[in-house]
Structures are given as structure tokens and as C-alpha cells.
N, C-alpha and C positions, 0 to 999 in steps of 0.2 A: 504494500500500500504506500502510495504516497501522499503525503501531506503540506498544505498549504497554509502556514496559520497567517493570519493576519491581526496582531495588535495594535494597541493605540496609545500616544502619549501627550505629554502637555495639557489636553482638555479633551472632555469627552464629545460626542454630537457633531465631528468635523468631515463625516462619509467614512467611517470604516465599514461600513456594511454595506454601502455599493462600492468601493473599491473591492472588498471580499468576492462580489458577488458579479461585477467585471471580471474578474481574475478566472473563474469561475466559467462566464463566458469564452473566456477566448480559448481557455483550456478546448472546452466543450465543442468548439466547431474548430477546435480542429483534429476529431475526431474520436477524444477520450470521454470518457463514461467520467461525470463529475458527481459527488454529493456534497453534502454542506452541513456544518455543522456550529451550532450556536451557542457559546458559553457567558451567562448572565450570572454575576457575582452575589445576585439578591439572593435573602433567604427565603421569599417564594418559594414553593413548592411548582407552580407553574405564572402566569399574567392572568388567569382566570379574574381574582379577585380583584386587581388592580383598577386605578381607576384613569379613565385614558387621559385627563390631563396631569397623572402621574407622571406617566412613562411610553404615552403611545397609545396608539391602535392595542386592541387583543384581536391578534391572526390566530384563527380556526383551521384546521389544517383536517383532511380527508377524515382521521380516526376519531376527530373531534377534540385533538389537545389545542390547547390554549395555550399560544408561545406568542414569546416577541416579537414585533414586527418586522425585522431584520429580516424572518426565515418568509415572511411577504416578499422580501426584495431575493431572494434568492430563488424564490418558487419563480419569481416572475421572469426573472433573467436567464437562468436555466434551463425552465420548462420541466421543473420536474416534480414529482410528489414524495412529500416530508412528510414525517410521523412526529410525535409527539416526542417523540426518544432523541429525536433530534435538534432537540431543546435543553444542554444540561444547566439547570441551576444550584447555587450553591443548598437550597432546602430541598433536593431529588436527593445529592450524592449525601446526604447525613440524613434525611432519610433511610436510605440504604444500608450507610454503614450501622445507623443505631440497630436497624430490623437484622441485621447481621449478628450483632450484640448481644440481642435479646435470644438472642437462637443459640450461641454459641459457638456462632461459625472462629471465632478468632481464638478458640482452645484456651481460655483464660489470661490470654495477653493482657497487654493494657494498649488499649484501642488509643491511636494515637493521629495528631493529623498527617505525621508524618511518619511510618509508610502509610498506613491504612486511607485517609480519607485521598490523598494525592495517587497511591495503586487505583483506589476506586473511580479515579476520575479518568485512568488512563484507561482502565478495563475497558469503562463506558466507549471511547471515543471509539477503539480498538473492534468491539464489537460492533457498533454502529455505522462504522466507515464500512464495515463491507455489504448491509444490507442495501439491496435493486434499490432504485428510487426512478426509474424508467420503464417504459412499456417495454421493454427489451427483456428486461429483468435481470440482465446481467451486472455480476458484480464490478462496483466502482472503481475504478484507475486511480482516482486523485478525489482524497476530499480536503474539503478546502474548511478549516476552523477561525470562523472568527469569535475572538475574546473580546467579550464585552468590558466597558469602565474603559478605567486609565492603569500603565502599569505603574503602582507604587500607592494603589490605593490597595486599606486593607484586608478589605474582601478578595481582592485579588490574589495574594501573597499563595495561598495553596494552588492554586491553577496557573500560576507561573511553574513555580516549581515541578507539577506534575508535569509541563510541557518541557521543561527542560530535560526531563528523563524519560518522558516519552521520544522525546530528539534522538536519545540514544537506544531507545527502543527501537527505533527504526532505520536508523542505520545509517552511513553516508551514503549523497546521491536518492535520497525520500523524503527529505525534510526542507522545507524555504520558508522564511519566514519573512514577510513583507512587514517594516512597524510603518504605523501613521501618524504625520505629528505634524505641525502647524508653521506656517513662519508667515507671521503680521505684519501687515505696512503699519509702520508710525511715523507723522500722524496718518489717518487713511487718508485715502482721495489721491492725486495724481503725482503728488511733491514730498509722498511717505516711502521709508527707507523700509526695506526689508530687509527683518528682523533672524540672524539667524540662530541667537542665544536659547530660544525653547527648544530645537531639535538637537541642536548640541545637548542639550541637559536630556530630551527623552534618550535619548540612547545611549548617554549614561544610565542613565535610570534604567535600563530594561537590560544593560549589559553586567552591573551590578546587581543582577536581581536572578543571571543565572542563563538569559537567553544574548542571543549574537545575532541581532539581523543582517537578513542577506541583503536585503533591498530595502531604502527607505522612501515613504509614497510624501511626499511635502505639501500640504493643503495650503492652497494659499487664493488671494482675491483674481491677483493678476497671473499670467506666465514668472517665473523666477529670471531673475536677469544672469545672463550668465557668470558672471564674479560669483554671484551670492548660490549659483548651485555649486563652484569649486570650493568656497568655501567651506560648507556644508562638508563635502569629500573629504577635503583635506583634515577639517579638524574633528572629524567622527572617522579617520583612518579608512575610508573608504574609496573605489574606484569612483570614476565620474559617473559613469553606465550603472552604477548601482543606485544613483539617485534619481527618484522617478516624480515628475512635475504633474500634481493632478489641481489646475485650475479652473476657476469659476468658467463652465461653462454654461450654452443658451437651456441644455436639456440635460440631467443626468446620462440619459439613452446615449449621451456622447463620449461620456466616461471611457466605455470599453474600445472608442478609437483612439482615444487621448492615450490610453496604455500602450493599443497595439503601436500607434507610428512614434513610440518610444523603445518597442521592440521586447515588449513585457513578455508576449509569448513565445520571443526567442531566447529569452534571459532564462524564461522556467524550464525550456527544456535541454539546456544546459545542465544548468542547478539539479534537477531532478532527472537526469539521462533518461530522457521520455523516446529519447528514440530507439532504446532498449523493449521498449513496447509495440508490439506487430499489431496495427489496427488495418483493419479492412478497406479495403478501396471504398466500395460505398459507403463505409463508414463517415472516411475523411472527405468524402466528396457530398455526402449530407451535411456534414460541418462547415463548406464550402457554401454550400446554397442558403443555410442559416443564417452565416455572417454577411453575407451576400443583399438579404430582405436586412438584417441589422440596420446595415450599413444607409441603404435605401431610404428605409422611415427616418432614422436618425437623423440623414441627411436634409431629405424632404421638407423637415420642421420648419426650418432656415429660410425656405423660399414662400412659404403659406403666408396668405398675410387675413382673410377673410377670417373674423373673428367671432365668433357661437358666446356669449354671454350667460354660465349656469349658475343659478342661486343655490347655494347650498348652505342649507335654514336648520342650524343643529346647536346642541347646549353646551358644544366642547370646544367653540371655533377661535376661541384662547389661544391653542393649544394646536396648530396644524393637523401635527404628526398623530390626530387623535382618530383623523378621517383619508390617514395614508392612503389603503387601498383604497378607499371610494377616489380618493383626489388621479392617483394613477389610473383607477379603470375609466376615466372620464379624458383623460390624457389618450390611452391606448385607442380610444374612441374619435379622438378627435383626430389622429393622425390617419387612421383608416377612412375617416372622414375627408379628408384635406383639407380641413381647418383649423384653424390657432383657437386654443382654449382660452377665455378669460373667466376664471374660478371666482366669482364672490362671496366672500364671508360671508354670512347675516347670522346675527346673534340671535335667536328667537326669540328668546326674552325680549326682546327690542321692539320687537311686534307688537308686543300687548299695550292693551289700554292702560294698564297702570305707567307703565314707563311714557307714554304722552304727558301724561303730567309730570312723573318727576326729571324726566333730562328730554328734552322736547327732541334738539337737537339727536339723539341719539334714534330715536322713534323715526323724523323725518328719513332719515341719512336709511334706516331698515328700511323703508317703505320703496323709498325711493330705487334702491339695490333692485326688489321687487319688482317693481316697476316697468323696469327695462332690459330685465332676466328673459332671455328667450329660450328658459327651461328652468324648472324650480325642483332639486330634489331633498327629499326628508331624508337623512341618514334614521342608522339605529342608533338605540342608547335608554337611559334608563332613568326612572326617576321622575320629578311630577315636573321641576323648573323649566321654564318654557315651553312646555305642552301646548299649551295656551295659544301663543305664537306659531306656532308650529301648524297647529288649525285652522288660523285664521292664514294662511299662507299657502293651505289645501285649499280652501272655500275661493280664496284668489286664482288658483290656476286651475280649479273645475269652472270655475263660474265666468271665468275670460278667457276659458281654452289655449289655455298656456300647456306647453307638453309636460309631464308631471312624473316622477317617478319618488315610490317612497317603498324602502326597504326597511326592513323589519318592524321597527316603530314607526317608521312612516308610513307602511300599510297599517299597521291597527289605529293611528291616528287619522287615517284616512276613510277608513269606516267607523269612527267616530263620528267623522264630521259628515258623512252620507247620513248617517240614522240621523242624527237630530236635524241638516240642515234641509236635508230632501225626501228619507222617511216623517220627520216628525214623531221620532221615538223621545218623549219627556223623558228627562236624565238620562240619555244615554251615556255610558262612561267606560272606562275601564277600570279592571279590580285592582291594575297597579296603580293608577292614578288615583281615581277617586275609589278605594275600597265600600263605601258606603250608597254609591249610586244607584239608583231607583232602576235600572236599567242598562246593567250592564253587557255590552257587545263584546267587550274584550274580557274570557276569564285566566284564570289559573288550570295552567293543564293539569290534571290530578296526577299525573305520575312524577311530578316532581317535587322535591324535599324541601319542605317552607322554613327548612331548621337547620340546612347548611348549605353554602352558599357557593366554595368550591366545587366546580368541575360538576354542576347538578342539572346544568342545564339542558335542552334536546340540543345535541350537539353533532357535529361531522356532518359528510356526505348522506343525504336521504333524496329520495326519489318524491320525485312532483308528476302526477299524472293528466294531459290534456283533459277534459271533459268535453263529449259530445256535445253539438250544436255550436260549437268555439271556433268553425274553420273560417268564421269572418276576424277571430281576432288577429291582430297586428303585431304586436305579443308574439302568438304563436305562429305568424310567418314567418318569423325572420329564420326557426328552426327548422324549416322546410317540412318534411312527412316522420318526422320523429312522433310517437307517441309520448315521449314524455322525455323528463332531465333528471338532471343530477347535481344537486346542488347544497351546496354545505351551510348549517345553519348554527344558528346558537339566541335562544330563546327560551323565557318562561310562561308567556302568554300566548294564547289564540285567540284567535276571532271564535265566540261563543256559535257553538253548534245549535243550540236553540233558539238561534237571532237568526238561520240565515233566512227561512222563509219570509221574514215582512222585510228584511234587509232586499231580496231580489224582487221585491212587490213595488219598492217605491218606482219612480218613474224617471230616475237617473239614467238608466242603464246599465247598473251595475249586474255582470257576469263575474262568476268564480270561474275562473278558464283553468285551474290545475287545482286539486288536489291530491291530500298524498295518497298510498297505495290503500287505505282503507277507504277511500271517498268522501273520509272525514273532514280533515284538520284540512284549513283553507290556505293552500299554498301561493294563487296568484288571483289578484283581481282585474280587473279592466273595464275604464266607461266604455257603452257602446258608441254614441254619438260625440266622440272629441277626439281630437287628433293624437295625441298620447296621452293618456291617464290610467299608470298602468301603476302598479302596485306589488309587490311581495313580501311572503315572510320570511324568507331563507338572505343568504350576504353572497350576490353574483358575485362582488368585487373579490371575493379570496379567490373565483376561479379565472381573474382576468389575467392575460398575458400580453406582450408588446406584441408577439407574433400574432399570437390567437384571442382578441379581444373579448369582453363578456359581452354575447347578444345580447342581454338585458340593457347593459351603459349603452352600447353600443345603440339599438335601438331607439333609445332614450335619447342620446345627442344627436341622431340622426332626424329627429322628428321636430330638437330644439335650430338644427341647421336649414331644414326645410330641404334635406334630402333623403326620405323616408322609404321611398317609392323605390331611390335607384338602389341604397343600401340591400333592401329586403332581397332583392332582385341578384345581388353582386355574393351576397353571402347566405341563401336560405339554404344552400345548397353544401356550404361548408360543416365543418363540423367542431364546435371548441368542447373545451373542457366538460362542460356540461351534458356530453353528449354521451359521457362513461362512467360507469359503475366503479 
């Protein structure tokens, strides 16, 4: 096995996880089996609990774990499928070792971090770099480890050490270690000096801590001027070819060229004598046509200039990296589109009537967002704070045929706002919102546990089944003659089964065009009479890729572009992710 690790230094948050997952990329087309693998220093047990203006998005992965969002950017750039195993945190591997403990696995030792919890972290990686993460199902060439945090922080300090001895676990000629570290213009803006005193210190710091990078990745605003990358060389004892410039570019998607015309995946197969590995013609000429569409989209962004305008109206919009995958699968949408994205925040909270009076300005500046939104989508998310908002921002793009799409909370806020505003169901509500409502559309599924919190939810991959008399929906064109999908969910309410009858009586239009395999639980909705007003309870966005978009975002930006027709038409016949069990 070979291994890729990729750390980080000086500050956290500066792209080690697309550069990991570049790396990654380039591996991959050119024709090796890559997997990926995630190391978060929290004592988490998994991100289930977390809350996403913590630490992010929570990415849902096939089996139904709940990992970092990191392993979103490697699903995505890869194209491959992760398990929950391929998530280690520091609350998995002492899990582990204590259930060890208790067992007796360690013969009355005295259990220690070091060997025991640092063994346990090598087991883990050892064993999980060689499980398929491909339709191929063959075992992996290269996995590629990125370590979360900074090195020299103290959560770190065992999973350094366990990678240093894993280094020699695997031998020379299997090991490269990429670190990432920062170098600032001061002051910023055009006439600031770049700084190369924090990378000189990160790799002190990570060379006193037991590891030797081979290559160091330098984040920076601008290109590095050439002095200031010999510098870097010269006073971290390294070649110039070892130092790798990843600056501010127009689209991440550009990352994995910025490495390669640096010659990143001629560096790795060096380091790692990858040409010791016999891959197949059609292998490497798969990997050719890969980079090939890469390069293509990547490229194409550049020249787009016609711009699609999406509201995206959620409680965490603080916080970006909270609506990661929806922000990307709205990206991958719009490039298959050929048009430029422009993403607007809107705070829902901002919506409501209470905030008119208290910050006027803030209510106007929502409304207005709205206003001019030529597509308005409700993420998921949890909790009663701007709900409110959030309704009154459904009731705007059903009632003025604005194309609409609301994913998980935004579909059961979406049939909130159906019953009371076009049924005329009094109190309508949901049991997470309002537990005491006169009439509630949205309940508590009964098979979940109201008494703990981790990992309790309907989770992973479940099947969505078309429903008869649905061949006029729009929805369901875009998937051609499929009976049904595949899509990963993570939720504790549904749409009340004893609501749907006077729910499809109103005179909205409202169709359930998919549920799941019992004919129960309400997986997608759709108005009949408006041009997107489309809804679900599952998260397309985990199954979106740069190559193979999610027809749902997809869809949905094609209907806010006002090329609906040709989309449907160009891709019914394709097949994404959603398409497999």
C-alpha cells in the first residue's frame, strides 16, 4: 500500500482537504485505484451531534455515518464511495481501545497511549486503506490520509506519532507526505511582503514532532514571487521542486491543475515508485478521459459570464461551510448549465415580521435578496429559529412561480405552508416545531429514539419509488425511464401519513411523485401547475459530483436558468449516482 498523508500547519481552515483531495485526483486519472482517508482530533465519536456552525456541514455517507465534511470533498473529486470507517476520530480509536480493556484483550498490561492507542490508530488506517471504495471493487493503490487540526496542537500529538511509525511500517518508496502551511502578505492588498516566517516554523514544528515532509503545499492570496519560494527551500533544507505554490484561484475545480502544471503527479511517482505498479491500458486511458472532462469544466468556468441568481434561505448562513455540499451541488449544476453561479445568503430569520421592527434594514436587504432570486432553495437543518422565515419564503416562490426546491426541512416546511396556506388546515404545524399544534403534518417517525441523539436518525442510502400517474412530472424527467432512486438521507420527521388525503385534496397541485419502498413515508413532492416546485426529504447534495451532477440541483438550476427543457432532454438519459443501490 501506498500512502499519501497530507498535514497542516501554522492555522487551521487554509484547503488541506482539497489539496488532499487534488492529490487524490491526479493520482486517480492516471490510472490508480485511490481511497481516502480522514483523521479529526475531536473526541467525537462521529459529526452526528455537532452542530454545523461548529465545525461544518454533517456529510452522510452511503452506510449512513456521519463524518466531516472533508470526506464530501473527496467523494466528490474522486468519484468514489466512503464508509463511515473512513472517518477516524480521536472518540472511535478510545472507544476501541477502552472496549479492548474491558475485554481483556491487553493481558493485564497497563493500557497506554503509547503503544496501545497510537498501534490502534495504525491498525485502523492499515485495514481500511485496503477496502474497494469503487464499482470495480478492487483493492486500492494509494490512499491518501488527511490529518485534521494543526501539527502541535494537543489533540494531535498521538496521531502524529502513530504516522511516524506507521512511515516505517510501510517502508521506503510508500510513504509522501505533503504539509500545508500559509505564507501572508503584510500589509494585504498589492504593496504586502510575503511572509515566509510561519512555514519556516511549520516544518519545524512537524519535523520536531517526528515526521519529514517531502513536499511542502504554501497557501497563499497571490502566486509566491520567486525569491520568496527559494527562500522557503533554502531555509527549510529543501529542493526548489519540493515547494508547491497553491494560490487563490477563480474555482477550487482548479486546484488539481495548479498541482499538475507544477508536476505534482510526476513528483508522486517518483517518491512513491508508482511505476513499479502495472495498470491497464484502459485503465490509464479512463484516467485520460477523466482529466480530460476535468480539465474542460474547470476550464469553461473562466469564459461563462450569464449569471443564474439562487436564494439560499437557511438558519446557519453565518457559517458557509455549514451548506458545503448544497453550495457545491448548485456549482456542479451550474457549470453543466453554462452558467456562473451567484449564491445569496439570506438569513431566514431576516424574513420575519419580528425583525421588521427590530433592524429594519436587515428585513429590507432579506426581502430584497428574494426579490431578485431567480431560484429560492430551503436547505435542511433543525430547530424552530427561523422557520418562520423560511415559510414565508415558500409562500413567495409558490405564489410568484419562482422555481423552488426544499430539501429535507424544506420539504416539510413546504407542506406546512401548503396545508395552512392552500389546504386551510387550522394549526397546521410540525411536532418538531411546534410540539403542541392543533394539527400536525409533520410527525415523529416512531422508530426513532427521542432519548438519544447520536447516530439515531433514518440514515444512509434508501430507495425512493416513482408513483403512478407522475409521468407528467418534471422531477421525474430528468431521470428518464428509471422507476425509482437512490438517495441518502438523514432525518427524524415525516410528512404525517394521516395528512396526506386532505393534503392532495387542496387545489394547489400538490403530487407525492416518490415514495419509499413501503408506499408510505413521503419521499418527493411537486406542484403540478408551476415551473419548478419541487421538494424532498432525502440530501441529493451528498450524491452530487463535478463529473456527474445531482439531477435534483441540477434540475432545480436549470428551471432557475430558464433552460429546463434542453437540460431534461441532454441528461434524462444519463445516469448519476442516484441511479445505484
Amino acid at each position: 500500500m501506498k500512502y499519501v498523508l497530507v498535514s497542516g500547519g501554522v492555522i487551521s481552515g487554509v484547503g488541506k482537504g482539497i489539496i488532499a483531495s487534488s492529490t487524490g485526483l491526479l493520482l486517480k486519472t492516471a490510472g490508480f485505484h485511490v481511497t481516502y482517508i480522514k483523521i479529526d482530533p475531536y473526541m467525537n465519536i462521529d459529526a452526528g451531534t455537532m452542530a454545523p456552525t461548529e465545525h461544518g456541514e454533517v456529510y452522510v455517507l452511503d452506510d449512513g455515518g456521519e463524518v466531516d465534511l472533508d470526506l464530501g470533498n473527496s467523494e466528490r473529486y474522486l468519484n468514489v464511495t466512503l464508509t463511515r470507517e473512513n472517518n477516524i476520530t480521536t472518540g472511535k480509536i478510545y472507544q476501541q481501545v477502552l472496549n479492548r480493556e474491558r475485554r481483556g484483550d491487553y493481558l493485564g498490561k497497563t493500557v497506554q497511549v503509547v503503544p496501545h492507542v497510537t498501534s490502534a490508530i495504525q491498525d485502523w488506517i492499515e485495514r481500511v486503506a485496503t477496502i474497494p471504495v469503487n464499482d470495480s471493487h478492487d483493492q486500492p493503490d494509494v490512499c491518501v490520509i488527511e490529518l485534521g487540526g494543526t501539527v502541535g496542537d494537543i489533540e494531535s500529538a498521538p496521531f502524529i506519532h502513530a504516522m511516524s511509525q506507521l512511515k516505517k511500517r510501510a517502508g521506503k518508496g510508500n510513504w509522501v507526505q505533503i504539509h500545508v502551511s500559509y505564507v501572508p502578505l503584510i500589509p494585504p492588498g498589492p504593496h504586502g511582503e510575503q511572509k515566509t516566517k510561519p512555514t519556516q516554523r511549520a516544518v519545524s514544528d512537524v519535523r520536531s514532532a517526528g515526521l519529514d515532509p517531502d513536499l511542502v503545499a504554501c497557501r497563499c492570496s497571490i502566486p509566491l514571487a520567486e525569491n520568496t519560494v527559494r527562500k522557503i527551500a533554502d531555509m527549510c533544507q529543501m529542493d526548489h521542486e519540493q515547494i508547491i505554490v497553491v494560490h487563490d484561484v477563480s474555482t477550487t475545480y482548479r486546484v488539481p491543475l495548479l498541482l499538475e502544471n507544477q508536476d505534482l503527479r510526476t513528483s508522486l511517482a517518483r517518491l512513491l515508485k508508482l511505476d513499479l505498479i502495472h495498470k491497464p491500458a484502459e485503465l490509464r486511458a479512463q484516467g485520460k478521459l477523466i482529466w480530460d472532462e476535468w480539465v474542460n469544466l474547470a476550464s469553461s468556468n473562466d469564459s461563462v459570464f450569464e449569471t443564474v441568481s439562487i436564494a439560499l434561505v437557511g438558519k446557519y448562513t453565518s457559517l458557509h461551510d455549514a451548506y458545503m455540499s448544497v453550495s457545491k451541488s448548485l456549482e456542479h449544476a451550474a457549470m453543466h448549465c453554462r452558467k456562473k453561479l451567484n449564491l445569496i445568503w439570506v438569513d431566514s430569520s431576516h424574513l420575519e415580521d419580528a425583525v421588521q421592527e427590530a433592524n429594519q434594514d436587515a428585513y429590507r436587504t432579506a426581502w430584497d435578496n428574494i426579490s431578485r432570486a431567480d431560484g429560492i432553495l430551503v436547505p435542511g437543518g433543525f430547530g424552530i429559529r427561523g422557520t418562520e422565515g423560511m415559510i414565508k419564503a415558500i409562500t413567495y416562490a409558490r405564489t410568484k412561480k419562482v422555481p423552488y426546491l426544499g430539501v429535507c426541512l424544506g420539504m416539510q416546511l413546504a407542506i406546512v405552508e401548503y396545508a395552512r396556506n392552500v389546504c386551510g388546515i387550522k394549526g397546521a404545524g410540525s411536532e418538531e416545531l411546534q410540539p403542541d399544534c392543533e394539527n400536525p403534518v409533520i410527525k415523529y417517525m416512531p422508530e426513532i429514539d427521542k432519548g438519544k441523539l447520536g447516530g439515531t436518525m433514518r440514515l444512509g442510502k434508501r430507495r425512493s419509488i416513482f408513483q403512478d400517474g407522475t409521468s407528467w412530472s418534471r422531477f421525474r424527467a430528468l431521470y428518464g425511464s428509471t422507476p425509482e432512486i437512490w438517495e441518502r438521507h438523514r432525518h427524524r420527521y415525516e410528512v404525517a401519513t394521516d395528512m396526506l388525503e386532505r393534503l392532495e385534496q387542496g387545489n394547489g397541485g400538490l403530487t407525492f411523485v416518490g415514495k419509499d419502498e413501503r408506499g408510505e413515508r413521503i419521499e418527493v413532492i411537486e406542484l403540478r401547475d408551476h415551473p419548478w416546485f419541487v421538494a424532498v426529504q432525502f440530501h441529493p447534495e451528498y450524491l452530487s459530483r463535478v463529473l456527474t451532477p445531482s439531477k435534483t440541483y441540477l434540475g432545480f438550476f436549470a428551471a432557475a436558468a430558464g433552460c429546463l427543457s434542453q437540460i431534461i432532454e441532454e441528461f434524462s438519459s444519463r445516469v448519476d449516482l442516484s441511479h445505484k443501490n
